[in-house]
N, C-alpha and C positions, 0 to 999 in steps of 0.2 A: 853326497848328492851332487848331481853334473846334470847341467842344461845344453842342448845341443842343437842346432840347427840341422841337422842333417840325423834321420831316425826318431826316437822317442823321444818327445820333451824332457823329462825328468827320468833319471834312473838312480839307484842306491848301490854304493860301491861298500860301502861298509856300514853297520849298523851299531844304532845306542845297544848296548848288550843288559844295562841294568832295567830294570822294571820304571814307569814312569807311571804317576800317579794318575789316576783315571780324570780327577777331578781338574786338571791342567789342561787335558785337554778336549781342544772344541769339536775335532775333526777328523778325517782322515782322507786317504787315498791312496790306491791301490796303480800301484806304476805297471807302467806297460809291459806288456807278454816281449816285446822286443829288447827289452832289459837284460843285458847277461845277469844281473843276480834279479830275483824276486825280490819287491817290498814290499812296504809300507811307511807312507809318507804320515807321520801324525802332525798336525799343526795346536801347537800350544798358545795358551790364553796370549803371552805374550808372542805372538805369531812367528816364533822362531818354528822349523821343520826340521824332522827330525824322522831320520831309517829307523827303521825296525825292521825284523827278521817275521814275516807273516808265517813261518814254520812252530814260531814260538808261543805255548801254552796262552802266555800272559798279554801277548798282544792278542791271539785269536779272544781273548777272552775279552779284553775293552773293545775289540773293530763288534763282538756281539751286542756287546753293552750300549754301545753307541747306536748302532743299528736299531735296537731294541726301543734305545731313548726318542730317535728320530719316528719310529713308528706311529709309538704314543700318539708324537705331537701331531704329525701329519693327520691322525684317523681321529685326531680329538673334534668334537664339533663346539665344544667352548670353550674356545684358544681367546683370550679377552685381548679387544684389539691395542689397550694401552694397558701396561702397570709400573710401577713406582720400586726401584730398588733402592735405593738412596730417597732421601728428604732435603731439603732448603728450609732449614732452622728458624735460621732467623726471620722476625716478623717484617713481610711485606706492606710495605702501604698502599691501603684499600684504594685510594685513588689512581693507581696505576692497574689491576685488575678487573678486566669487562668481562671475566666469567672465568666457572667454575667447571669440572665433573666429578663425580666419586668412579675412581678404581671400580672393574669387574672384581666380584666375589669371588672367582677363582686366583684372581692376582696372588705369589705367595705374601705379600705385606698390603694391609688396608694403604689407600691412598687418596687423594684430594690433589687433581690439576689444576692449577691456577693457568688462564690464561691471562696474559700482560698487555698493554698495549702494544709492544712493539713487537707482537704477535708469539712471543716463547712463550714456552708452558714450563711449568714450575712443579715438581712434585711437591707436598707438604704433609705433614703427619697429621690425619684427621685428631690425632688424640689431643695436640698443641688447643688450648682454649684463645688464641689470638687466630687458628685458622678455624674455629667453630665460629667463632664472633664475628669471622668476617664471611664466612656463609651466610649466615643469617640474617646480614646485612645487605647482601647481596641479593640474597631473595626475597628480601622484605621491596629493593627499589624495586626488580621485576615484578611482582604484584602489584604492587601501585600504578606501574606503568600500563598491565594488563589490567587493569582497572579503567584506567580512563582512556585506555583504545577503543 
């Protein structure tokens, strides 16, 4: 791969020839018709880039898959605006936490935001009974408060 000020940004002089697992990567892109060879630019989780031969079975087959993937998401209408892949374990104290949300039901993991005071949000695992307890505590002061507003 070679960057150039003068013609096509990016072009591919020679390409990865073994198959690359789908699941690595995030991306692609298709380099310019001004390129002496055709590619394909893939970008992996660890955002290294990487030629591929766009002649080849196995790349036409993930640049579809991915297309495919992107589809989905674009034409979904309950894309959930937050969800939780990882948790934060360890128990919080309730005194630094001025609120909560429970994860969209499409999120793939149930989840629980903590907001903090110094305004980060914190995933946590609704199943944890120190982040039930501290729901509940939480909504017990807002009712009181909305009580005597």
């Amino acid at each position: 791969m070679a960057e150039n000020s003068i013609g096509p940004a990016t072009c591919c002089f020679s390409y990865q020839r073994t198959p690359i697992p789908i699941r690595v990567i995030t991306g692609y892109k298709v380099t310019d018709r001004q390129c002496t060879k055709p590619g394909v630019i893939f970008t992996l989780k660890s955002s290294r880039q990487v030629c591929v031969d766009p002649e080849v079975k196995w790349v036409q087959k993930h640049m579809e898959k991915i297309d495919q993937i992107l589809n989905e998401i674009e034409s979904s209408v309950n894309v959930p605006d937050s969800c939780c892949f990882s948790y934060h374990n360890n128990p919080i104290p309730i005194r630094v936490i001025t609120g909560y949300k429970v994860t969209d039901r499409h999120c793939s993991k149930p989840g629980v935001v903590f907001t903090l005071m110094n305004k980060r949000q914190v995933c946590v695992d609704p199943e944890h009974e120190w982040v039930q307890n501290h729901m509940k505590k939480i909504d017990e002061i807002l009712n009181k408060f909305e009580l005597s507003v």
